[in-house]
mmCIF file of the N, C-alpha and C atoms, coordinates in Angstrom:
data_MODEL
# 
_entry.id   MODEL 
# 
loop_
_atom_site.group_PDB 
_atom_site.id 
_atom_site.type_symbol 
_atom_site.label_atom_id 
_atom_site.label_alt_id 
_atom_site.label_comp_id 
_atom_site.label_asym_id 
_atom_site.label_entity_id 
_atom_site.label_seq_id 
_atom_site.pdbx_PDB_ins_code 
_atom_site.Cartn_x 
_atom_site.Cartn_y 
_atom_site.Cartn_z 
_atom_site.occupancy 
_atom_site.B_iso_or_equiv 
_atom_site.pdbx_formal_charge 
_atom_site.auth_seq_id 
_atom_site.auth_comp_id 
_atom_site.auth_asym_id 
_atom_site.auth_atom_id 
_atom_site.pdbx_PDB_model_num 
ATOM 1   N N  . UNK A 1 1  ? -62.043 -135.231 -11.395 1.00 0.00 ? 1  UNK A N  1 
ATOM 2   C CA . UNK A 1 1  ? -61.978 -136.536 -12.013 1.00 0.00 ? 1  UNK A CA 1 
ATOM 3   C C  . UNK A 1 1  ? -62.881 -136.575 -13.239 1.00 0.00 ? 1  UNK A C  1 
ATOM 4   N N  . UNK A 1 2  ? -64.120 -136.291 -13.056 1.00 0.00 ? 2  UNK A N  1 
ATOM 5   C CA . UNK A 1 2  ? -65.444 -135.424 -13.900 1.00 0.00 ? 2  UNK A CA 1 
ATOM 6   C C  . UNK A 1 2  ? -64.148 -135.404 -15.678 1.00 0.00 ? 2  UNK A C  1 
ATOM 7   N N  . UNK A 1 3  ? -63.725 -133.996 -15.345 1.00 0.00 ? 3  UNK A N  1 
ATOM 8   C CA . UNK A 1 3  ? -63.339 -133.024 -16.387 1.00 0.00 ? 3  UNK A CA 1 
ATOM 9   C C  . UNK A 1 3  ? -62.083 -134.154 -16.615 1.00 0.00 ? 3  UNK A C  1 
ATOM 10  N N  . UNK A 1 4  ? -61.072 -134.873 -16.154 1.00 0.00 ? 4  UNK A N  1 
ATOM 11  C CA . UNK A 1 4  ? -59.985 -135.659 -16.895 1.00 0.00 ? 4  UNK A CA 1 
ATOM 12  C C  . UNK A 1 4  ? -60.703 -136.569 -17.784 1.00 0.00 ? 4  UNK A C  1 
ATOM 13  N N  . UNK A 1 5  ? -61.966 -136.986 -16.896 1.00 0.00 ? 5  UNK A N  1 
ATOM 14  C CA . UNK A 1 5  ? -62.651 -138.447 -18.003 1.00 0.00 ? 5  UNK A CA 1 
ATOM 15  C C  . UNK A 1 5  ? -63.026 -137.817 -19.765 1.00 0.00 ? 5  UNK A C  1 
ATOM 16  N N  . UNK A 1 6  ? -63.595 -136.498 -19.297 1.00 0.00 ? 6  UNK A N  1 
ATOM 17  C CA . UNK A 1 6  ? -64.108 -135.462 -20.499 1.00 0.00 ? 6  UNK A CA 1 
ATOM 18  C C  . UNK A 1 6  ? -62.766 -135.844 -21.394 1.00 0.00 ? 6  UNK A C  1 
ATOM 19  N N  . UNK A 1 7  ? -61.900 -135.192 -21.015 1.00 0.00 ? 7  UNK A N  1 
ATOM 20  C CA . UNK A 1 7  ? -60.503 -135.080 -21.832 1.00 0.00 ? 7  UNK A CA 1 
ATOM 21  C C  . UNK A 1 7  ? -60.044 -136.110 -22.654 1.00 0.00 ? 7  UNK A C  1 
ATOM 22  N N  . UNK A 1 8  ? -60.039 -137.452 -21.786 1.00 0.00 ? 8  UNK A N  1 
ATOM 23  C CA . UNK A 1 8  ? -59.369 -138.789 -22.102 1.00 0.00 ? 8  UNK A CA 1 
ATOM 24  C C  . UNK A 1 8  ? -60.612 -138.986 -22.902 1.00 0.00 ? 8  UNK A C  1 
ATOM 25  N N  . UNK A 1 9  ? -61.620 -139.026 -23.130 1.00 0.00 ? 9  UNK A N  1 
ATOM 26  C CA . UNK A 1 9  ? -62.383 -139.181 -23.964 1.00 0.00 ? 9  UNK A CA 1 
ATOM 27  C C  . UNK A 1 9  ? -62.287 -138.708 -25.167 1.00 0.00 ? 9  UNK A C  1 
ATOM 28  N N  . UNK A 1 10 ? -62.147 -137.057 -25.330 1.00 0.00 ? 10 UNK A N  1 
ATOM 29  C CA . UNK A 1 10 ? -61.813 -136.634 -26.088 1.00 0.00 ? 10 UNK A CA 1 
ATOM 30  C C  . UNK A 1 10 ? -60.780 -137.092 -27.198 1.00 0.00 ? 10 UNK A C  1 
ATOM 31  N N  . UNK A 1 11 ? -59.754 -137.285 -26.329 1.00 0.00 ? 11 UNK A N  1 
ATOM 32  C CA . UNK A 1 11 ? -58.683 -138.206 -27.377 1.00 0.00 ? 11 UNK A CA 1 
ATOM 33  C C  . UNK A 1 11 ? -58.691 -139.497 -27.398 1.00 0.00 ? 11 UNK A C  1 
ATOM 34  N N  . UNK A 1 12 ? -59.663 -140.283 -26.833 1.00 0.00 ? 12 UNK A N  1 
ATOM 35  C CA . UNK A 1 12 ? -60.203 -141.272 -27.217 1.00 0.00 ? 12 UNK A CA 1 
ATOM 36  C C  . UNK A 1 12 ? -60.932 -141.389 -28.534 1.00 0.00 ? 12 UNK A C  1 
ATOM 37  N N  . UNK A 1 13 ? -61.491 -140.380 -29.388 1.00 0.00 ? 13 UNK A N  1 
ATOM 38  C CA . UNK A 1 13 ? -62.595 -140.201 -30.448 1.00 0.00 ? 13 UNK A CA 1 
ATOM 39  C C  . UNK A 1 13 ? -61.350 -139.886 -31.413 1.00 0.00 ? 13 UNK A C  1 
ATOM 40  N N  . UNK A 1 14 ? -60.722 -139.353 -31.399 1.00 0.00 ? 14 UNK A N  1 
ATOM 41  C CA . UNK A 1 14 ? -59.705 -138.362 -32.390 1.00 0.00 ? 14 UNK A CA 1 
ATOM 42  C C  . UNK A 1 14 ? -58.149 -139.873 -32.513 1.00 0.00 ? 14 UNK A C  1 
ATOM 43  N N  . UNK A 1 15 ? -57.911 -140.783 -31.872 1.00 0.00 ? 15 UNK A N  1 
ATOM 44  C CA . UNK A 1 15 ? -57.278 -142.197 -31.883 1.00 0.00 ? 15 UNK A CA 1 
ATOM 45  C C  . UNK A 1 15 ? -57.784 -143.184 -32.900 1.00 0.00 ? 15 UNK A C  1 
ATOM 46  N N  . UNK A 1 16 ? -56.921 -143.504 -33.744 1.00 0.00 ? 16 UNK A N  1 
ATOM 47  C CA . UNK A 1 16 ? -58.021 -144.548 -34.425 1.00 0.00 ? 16 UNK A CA 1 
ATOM 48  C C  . UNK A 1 16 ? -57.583 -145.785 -33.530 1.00 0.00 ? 16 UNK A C  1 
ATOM 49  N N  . UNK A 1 17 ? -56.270 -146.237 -33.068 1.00 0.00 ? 17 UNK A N  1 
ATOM 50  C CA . UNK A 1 17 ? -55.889 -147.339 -32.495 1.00 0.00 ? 17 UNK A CA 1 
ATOM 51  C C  . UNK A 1 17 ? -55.813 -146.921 -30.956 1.00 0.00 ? 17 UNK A C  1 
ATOM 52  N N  . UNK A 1 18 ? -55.226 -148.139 -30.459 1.00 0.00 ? 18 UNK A N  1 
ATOM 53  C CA . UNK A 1 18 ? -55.272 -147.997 -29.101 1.00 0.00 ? 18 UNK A CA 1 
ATOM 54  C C  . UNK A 1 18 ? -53.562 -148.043 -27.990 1.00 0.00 ? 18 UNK A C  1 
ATOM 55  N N  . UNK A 1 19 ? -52.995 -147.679 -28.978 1.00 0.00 ? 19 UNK A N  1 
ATOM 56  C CA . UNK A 1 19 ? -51.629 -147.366 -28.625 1.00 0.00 ? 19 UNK A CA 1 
ATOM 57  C C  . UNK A 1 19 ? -50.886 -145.839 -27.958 1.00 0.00 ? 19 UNK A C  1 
ATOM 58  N N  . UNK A 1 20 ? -50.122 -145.910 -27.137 1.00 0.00 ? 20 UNK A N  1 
ATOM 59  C CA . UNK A 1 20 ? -49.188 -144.975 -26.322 1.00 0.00 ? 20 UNK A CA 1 
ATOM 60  C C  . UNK A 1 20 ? -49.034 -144.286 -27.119 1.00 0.00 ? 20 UNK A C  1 
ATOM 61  N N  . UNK A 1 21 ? -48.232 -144.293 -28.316 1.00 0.00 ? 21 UNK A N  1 
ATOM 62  C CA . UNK A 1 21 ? -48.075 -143.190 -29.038 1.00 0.00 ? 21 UNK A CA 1 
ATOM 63  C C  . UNK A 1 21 ? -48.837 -142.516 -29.668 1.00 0.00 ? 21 UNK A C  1 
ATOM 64  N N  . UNK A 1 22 ? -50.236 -143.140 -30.282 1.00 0.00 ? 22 UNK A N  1 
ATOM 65  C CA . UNK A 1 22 ? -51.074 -142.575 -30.946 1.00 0.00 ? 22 UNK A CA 1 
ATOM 66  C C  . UNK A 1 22 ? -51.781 -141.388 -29.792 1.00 0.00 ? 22 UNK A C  1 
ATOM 67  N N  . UNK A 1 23 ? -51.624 -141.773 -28.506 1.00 0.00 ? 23 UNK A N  1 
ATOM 68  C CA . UNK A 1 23 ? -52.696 -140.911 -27.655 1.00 0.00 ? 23 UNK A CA 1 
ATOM 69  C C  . UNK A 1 23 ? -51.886 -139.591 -27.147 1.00 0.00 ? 23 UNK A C  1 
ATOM 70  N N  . UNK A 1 24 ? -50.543 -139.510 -27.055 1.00 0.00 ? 24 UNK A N  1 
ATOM 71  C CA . UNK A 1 24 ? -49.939 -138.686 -26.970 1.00 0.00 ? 24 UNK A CA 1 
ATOM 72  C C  . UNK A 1 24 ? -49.142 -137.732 -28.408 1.00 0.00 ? 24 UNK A C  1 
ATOM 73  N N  . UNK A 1 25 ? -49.513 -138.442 -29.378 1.00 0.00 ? 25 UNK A N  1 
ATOM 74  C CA . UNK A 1 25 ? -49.656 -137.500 -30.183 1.00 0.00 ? 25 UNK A CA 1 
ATOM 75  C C  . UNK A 1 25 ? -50.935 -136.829 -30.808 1.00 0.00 ? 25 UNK A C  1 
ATOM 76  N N  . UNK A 1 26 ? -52.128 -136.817 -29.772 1.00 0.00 ? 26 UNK A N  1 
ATOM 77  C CA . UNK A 1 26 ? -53.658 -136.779 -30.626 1.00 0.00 ? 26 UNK A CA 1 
ATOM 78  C C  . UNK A 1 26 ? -53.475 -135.036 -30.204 1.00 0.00 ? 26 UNK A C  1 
ATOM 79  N N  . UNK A 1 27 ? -54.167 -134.349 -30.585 1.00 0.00 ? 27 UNK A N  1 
ATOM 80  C CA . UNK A 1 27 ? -54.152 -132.937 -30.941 1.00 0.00 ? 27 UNK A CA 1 
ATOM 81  C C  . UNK A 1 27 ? -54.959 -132.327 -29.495 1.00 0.00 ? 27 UNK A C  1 
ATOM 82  N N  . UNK A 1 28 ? -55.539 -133.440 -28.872 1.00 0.00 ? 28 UNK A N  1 
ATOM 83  C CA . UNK A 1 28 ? -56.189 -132.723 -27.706 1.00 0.00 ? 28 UNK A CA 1 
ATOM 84  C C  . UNK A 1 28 ? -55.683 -133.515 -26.081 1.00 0.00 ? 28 UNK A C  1 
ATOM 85  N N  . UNK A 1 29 ? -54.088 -134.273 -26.096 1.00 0.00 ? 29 UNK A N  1 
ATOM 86  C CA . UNK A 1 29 ? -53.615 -134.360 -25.414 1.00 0.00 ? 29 UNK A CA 1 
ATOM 87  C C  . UNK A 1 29 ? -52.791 -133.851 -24.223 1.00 0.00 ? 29 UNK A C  1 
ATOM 88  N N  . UNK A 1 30 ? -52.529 -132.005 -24.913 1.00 0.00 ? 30 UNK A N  1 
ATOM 89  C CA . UNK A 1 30 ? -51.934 -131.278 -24.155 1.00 0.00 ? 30 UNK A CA 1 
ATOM 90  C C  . UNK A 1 30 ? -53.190 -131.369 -23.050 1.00 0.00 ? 30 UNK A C  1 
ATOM 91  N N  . UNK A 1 31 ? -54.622 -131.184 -23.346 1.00 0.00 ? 31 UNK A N  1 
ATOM 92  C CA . UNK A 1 31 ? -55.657 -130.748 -22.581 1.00 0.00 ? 31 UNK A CA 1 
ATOM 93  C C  . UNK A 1 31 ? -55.480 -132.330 -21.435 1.00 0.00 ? 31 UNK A C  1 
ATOM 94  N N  . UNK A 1 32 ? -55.018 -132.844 -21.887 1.00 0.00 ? 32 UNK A N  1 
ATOM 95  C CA . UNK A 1 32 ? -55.303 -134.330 -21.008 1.00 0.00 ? 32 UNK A CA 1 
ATOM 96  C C  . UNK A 1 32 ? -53.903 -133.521 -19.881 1.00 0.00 ? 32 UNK A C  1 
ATOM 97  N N  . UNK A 1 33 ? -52.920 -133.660 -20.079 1.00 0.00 ? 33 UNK A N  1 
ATOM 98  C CA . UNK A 1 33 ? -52.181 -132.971 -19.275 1.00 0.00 ? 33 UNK A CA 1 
ATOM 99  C C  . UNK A 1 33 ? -52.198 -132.191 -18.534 1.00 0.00 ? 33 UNK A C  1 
ATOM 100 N N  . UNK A 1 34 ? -53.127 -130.896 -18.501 1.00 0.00 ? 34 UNK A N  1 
ATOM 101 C CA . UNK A 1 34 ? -53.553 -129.624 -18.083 1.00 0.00 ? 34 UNK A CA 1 
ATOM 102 C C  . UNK A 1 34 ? -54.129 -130.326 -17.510 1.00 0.00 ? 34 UNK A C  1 
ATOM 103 N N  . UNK A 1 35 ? -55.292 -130.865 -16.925 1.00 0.00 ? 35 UNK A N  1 
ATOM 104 C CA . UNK A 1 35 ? -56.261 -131.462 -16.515 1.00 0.00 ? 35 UNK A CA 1 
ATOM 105 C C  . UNK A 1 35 ? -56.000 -132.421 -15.264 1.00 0.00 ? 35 UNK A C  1 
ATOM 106 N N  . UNK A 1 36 ? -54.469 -133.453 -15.965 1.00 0.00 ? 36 UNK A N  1 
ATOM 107 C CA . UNK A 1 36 ? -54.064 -134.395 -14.674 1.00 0.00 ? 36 UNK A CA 1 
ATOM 108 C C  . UNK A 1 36 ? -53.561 -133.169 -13.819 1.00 0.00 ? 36 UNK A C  1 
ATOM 109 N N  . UNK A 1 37 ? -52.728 -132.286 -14.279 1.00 0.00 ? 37 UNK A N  1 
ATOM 110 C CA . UNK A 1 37 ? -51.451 -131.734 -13.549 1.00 0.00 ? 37 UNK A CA 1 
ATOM 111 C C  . UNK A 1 37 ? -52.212 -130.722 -12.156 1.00 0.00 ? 37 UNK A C  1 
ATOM 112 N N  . UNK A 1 38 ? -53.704 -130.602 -12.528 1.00 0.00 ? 38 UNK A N  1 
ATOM 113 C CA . UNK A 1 38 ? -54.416 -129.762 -11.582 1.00 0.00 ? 38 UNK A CA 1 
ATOM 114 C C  . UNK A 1 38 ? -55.276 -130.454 -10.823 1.00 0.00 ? 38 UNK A C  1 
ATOM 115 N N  . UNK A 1 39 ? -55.633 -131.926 -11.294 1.00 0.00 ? 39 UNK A N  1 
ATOM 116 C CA . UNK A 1 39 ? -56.016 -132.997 -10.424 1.00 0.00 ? 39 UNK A CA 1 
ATOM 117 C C  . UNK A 1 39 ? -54.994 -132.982 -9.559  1.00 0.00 ? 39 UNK A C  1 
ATOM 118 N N  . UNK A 1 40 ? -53.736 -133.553 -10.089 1.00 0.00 ? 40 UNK A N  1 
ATOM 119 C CA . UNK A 1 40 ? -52.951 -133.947 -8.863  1.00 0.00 ? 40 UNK A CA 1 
ATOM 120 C C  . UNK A 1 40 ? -52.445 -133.115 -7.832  1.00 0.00 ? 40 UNK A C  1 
ATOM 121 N N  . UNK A 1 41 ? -52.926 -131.794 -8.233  1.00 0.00 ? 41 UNK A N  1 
ATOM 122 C CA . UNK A 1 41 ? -52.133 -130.679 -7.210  1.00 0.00 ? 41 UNK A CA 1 
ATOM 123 C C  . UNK A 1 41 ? -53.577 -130.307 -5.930  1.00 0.00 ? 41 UNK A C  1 
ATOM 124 N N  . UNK A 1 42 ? -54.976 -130.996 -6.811  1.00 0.00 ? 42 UNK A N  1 
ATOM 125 C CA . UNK A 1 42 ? -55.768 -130.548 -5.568  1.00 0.00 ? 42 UNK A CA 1 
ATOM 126 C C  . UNK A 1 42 ? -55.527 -132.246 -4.604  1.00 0.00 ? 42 UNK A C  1 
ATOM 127 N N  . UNK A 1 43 ? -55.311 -132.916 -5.299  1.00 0.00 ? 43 UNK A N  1 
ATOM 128 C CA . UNK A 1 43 ? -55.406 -134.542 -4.556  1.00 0.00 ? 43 UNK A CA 1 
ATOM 129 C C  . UNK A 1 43 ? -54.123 -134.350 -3.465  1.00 0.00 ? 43 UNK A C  1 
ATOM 130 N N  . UNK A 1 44 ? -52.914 -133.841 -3.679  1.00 0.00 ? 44 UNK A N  1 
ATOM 131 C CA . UNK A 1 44 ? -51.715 -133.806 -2.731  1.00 0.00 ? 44 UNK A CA 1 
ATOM 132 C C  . UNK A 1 44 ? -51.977 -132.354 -2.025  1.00 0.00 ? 44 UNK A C  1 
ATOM 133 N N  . UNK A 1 45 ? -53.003 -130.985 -1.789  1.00 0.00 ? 45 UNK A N  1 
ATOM 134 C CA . UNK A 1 45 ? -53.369 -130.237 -1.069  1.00 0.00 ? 45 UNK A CA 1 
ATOM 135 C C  . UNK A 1 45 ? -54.088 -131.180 -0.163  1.00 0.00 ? 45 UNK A C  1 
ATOM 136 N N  . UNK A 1 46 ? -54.882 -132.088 -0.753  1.00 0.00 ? 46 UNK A N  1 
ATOM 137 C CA . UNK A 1 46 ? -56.020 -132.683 0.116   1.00 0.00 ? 46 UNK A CA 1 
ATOM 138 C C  . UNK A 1 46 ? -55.207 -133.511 1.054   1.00 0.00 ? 46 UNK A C  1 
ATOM 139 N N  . UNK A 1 47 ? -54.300 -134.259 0.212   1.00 0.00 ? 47 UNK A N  1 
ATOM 140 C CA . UNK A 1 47 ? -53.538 -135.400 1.057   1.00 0.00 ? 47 UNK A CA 1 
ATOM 141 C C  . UNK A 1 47 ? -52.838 -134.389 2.357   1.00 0.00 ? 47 UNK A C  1 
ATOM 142 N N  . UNK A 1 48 ? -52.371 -133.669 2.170   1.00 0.00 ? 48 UNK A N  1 
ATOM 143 C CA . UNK A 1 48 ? -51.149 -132.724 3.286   1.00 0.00 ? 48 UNK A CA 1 
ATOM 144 C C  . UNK A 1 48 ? -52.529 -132.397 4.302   1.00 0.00 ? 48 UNK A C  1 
ATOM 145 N N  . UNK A 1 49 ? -53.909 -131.693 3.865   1.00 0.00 ? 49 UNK A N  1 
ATOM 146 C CA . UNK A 1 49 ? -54.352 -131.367 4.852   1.00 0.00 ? 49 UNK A CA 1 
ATOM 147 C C  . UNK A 1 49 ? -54.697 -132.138 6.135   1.00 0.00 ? 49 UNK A C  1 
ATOM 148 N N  . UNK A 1 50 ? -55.220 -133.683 5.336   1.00 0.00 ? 50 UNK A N  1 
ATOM 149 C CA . UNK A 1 50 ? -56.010 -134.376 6.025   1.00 0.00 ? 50 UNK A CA 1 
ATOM 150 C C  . UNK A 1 50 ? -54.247 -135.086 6.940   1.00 0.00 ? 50 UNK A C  1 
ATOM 151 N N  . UNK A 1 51 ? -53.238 -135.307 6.634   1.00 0.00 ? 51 UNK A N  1 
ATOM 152 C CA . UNK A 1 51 ? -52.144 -135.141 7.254   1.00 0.00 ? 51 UNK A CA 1 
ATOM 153 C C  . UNK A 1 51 ? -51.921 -134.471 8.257   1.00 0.00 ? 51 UNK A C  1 
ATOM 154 N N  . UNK A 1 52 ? -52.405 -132.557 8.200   1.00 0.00 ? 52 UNK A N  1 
ATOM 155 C CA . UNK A 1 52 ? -52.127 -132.215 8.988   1.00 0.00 ? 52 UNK A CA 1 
ATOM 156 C C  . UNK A 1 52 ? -53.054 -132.207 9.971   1.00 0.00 ? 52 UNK A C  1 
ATOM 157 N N  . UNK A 1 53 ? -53.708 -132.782 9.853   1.00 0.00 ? 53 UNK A N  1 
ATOM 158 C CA . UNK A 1 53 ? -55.602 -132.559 10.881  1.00 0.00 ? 53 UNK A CA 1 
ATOM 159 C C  . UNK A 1 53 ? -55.367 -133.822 11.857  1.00 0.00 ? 53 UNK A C  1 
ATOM 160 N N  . UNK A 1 54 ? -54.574 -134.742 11.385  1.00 0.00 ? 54 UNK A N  1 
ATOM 161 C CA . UNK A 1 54 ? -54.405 -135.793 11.956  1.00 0.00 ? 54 UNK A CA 1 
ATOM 162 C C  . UNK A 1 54 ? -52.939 -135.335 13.484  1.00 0.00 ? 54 UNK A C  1 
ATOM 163 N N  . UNK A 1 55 ? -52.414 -134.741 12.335  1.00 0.00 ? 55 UNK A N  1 
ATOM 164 C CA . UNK A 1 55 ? -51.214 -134.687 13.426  1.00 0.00 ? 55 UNK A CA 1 
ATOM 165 C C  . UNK A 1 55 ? -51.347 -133.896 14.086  1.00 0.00 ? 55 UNK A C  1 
ATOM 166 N N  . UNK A 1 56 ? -52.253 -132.912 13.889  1.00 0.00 ? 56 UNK A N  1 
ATOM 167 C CA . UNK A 1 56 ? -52.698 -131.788 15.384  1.00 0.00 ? 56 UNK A CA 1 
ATOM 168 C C  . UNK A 1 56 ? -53.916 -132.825 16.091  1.00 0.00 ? 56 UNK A C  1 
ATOM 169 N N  . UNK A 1 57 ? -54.634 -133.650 15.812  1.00 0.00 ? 57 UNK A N  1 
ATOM 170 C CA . UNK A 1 57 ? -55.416 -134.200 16.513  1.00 0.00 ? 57 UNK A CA 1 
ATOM 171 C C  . UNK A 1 57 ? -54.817 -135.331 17.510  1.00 0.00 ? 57 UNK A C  1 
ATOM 172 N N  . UNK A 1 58 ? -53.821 -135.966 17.057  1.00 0.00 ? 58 UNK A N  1 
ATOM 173 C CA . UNK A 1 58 ? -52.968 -136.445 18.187  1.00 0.00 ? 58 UNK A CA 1 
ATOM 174 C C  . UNK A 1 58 ? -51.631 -136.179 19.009  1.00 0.00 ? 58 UNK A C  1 
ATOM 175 N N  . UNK A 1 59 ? -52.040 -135.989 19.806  1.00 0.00 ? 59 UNK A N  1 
ATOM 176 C CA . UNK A 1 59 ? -50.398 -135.443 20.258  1.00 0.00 ? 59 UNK A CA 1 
ATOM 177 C C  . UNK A 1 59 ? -49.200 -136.679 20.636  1.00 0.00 ? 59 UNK A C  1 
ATOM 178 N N  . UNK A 1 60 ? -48.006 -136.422 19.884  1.00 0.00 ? 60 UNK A N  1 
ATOM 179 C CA . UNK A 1 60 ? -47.008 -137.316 19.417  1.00 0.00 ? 60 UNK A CA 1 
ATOM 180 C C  . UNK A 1 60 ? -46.701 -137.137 21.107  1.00 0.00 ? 60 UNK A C  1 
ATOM 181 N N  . UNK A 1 61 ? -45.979 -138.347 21.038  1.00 0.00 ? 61 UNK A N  1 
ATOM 182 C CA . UNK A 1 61 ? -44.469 -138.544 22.343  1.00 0.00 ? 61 UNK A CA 1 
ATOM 183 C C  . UNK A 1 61 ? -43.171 -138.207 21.955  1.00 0.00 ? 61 UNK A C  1 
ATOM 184 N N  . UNK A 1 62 ? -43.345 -138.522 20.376  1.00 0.00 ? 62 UNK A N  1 
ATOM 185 C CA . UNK A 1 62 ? -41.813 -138.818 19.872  1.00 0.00 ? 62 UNK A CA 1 
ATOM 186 C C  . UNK A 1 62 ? -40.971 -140.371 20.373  1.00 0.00 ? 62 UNK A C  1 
ATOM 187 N N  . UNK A 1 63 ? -41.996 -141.218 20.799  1.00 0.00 ? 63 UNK A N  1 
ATOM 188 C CA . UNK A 1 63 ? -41.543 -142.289 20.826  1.00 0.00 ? 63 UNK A CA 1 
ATOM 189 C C  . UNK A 1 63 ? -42.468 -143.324 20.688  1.00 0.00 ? 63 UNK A C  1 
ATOM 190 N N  . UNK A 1 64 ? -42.253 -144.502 20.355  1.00 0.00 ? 64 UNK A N  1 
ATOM 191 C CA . UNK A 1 64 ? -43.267 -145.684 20.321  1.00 0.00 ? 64 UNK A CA 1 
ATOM 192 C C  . UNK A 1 64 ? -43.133 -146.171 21.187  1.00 0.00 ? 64 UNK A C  1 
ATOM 193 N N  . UNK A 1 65 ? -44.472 -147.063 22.045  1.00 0.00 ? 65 UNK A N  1 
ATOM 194 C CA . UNK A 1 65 ? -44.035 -147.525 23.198  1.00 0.00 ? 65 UNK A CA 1 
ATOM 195 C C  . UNK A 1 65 ? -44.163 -149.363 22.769  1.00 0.00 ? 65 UNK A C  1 
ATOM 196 N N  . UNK A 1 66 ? -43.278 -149.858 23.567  1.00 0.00 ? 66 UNK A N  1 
ATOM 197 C CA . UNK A 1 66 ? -43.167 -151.227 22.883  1.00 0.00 ? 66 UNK A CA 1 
ATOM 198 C C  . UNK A 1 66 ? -44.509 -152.206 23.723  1.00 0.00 ? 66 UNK A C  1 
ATOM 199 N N  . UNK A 1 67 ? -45.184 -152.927 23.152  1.00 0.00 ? 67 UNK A N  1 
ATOM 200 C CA . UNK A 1 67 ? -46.406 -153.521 23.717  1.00 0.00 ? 67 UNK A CA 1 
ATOM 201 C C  . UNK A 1 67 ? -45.727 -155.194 24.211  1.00 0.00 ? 67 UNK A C  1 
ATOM 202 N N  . UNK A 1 68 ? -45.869 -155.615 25.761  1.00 0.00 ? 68 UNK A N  1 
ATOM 203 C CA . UNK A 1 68 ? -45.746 -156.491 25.771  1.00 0.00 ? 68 UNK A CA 1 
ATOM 204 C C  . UNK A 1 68 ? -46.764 -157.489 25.584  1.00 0.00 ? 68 UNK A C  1 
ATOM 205 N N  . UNK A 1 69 ? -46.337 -158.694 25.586  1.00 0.00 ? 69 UNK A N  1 
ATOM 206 C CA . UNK A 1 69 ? -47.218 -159.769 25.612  1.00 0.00 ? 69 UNK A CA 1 
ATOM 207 C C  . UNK A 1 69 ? -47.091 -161.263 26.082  1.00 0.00 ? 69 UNK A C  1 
# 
């Protein structure tokens, strides 16, 4: 998260305005890209693990049981 803020900053300085197009055409936007695309691949490793830690920690029925009241 650290190193994306670095980035977006970066083409924050090199923007004179504050528009969509200006930030994706700034010269150090590819780096903003590189940066999300390896955030998001450790954030959805993290998400699947803690997924799978869960689902070996409980053992399913394969059914819900209905709660009366």
């Amino acid at each position: 998260m650290r190193e994306l803020g670095v980035v977006l900053n970066a083409v924050g300085d090199e923007v004179s305005g504050d528009t969509d197009e200006e930030y994706l055409r700034a010269p150090s936007w590819p780096d903003v890209v590189t940066v999300a695309g390896r955030l998001a691949r450790v954030m959805v490793a993290n998400d699947l693990q803690e997924l799978a830690a869960l689902h070996n920690a409980e053992p399913s029925t394969g059914t819900r049981q209905a709660t009366q009241g």
